[in-house]
C-alpha positions in Angstrom: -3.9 12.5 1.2 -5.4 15.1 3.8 -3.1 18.1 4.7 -0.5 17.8 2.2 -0.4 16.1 -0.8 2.6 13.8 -1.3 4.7 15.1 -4.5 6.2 11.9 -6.7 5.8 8.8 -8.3 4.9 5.7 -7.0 5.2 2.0 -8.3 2.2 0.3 -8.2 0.4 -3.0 -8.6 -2.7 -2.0 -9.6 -4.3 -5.9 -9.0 -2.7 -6.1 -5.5 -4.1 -2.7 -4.5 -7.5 -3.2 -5.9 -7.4 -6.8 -3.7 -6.8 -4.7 -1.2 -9.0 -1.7 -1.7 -11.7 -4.4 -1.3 -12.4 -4.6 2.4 -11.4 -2.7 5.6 -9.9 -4.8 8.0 -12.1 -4.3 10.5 -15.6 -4.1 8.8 -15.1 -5.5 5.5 -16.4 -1.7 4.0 -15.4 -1.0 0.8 -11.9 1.3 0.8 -11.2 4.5 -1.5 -8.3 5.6 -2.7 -9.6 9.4 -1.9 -9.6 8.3 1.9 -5.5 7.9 1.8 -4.3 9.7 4.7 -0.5 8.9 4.6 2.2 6.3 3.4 5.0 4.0 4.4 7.5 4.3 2.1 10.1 1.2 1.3 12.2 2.5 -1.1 10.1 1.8 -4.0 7.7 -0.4 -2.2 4.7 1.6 -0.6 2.1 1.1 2.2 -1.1 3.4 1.6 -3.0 4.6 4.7 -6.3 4.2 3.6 -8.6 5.0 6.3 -12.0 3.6 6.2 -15.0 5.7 5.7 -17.7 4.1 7.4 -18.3 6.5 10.1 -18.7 4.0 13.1 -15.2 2.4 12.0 -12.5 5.0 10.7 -10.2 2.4 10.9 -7.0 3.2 9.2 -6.0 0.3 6.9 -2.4 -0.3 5.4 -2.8 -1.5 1.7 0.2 -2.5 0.1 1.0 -1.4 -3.4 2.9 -4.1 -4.6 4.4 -7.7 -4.4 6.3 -8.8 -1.2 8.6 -11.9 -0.8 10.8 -13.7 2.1 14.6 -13.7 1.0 16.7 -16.1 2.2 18.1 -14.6 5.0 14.2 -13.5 6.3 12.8 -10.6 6.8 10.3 -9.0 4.1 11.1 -7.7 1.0 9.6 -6.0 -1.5 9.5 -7.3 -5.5 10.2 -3.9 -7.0 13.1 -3.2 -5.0 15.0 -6.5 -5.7 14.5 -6.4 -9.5 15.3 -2.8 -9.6 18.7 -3.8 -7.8 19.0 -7.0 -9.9 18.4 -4.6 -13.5 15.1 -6.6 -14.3 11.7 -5.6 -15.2 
């Protein structure tokens, strides 16, 4: 990440970030993971800024890290953070 490098670990999908690694959202470049200039944090879901390094574009894209899914009551959530609360793997 540019400036300062986030310190931790992160839970990731690697499948579901390469699908996304695979386009920018705006001009379908190829993304790289050495272009991440932030994060969204979700508990142990994650959001990577990636932003695109085709020089006309720059576009910064979020890429999820992992599995999302609508619980019953709405909203968004993300996989890791219900089985971590339900104790499953």
């Amino acid at each position: 990440m540019t400036g300062s490098r986030q310190e931790g670990r992160r839970v990731v999908e690697l499948d579901l970030l390469a699908v996304g690694l695979k386009s920018c959202q705006r001009c379908s470049q190829l993304l790289r993971l050495d272009n991440i200039v932030g994060e969204r944090r979700f508990d142990l879901g994650l959001i990577l800024l990636v932003k695109c390094s085709y020089t006309e574009c720059s576009h910064v894209n979020g890429v999820p890290a992992g599995s999302q899914h609508t619980p019953e009551k709405g909203g968004i959530a993300w996989d890791v953070n219900t089985k971590s609360a339900a104790g499953m793997s």
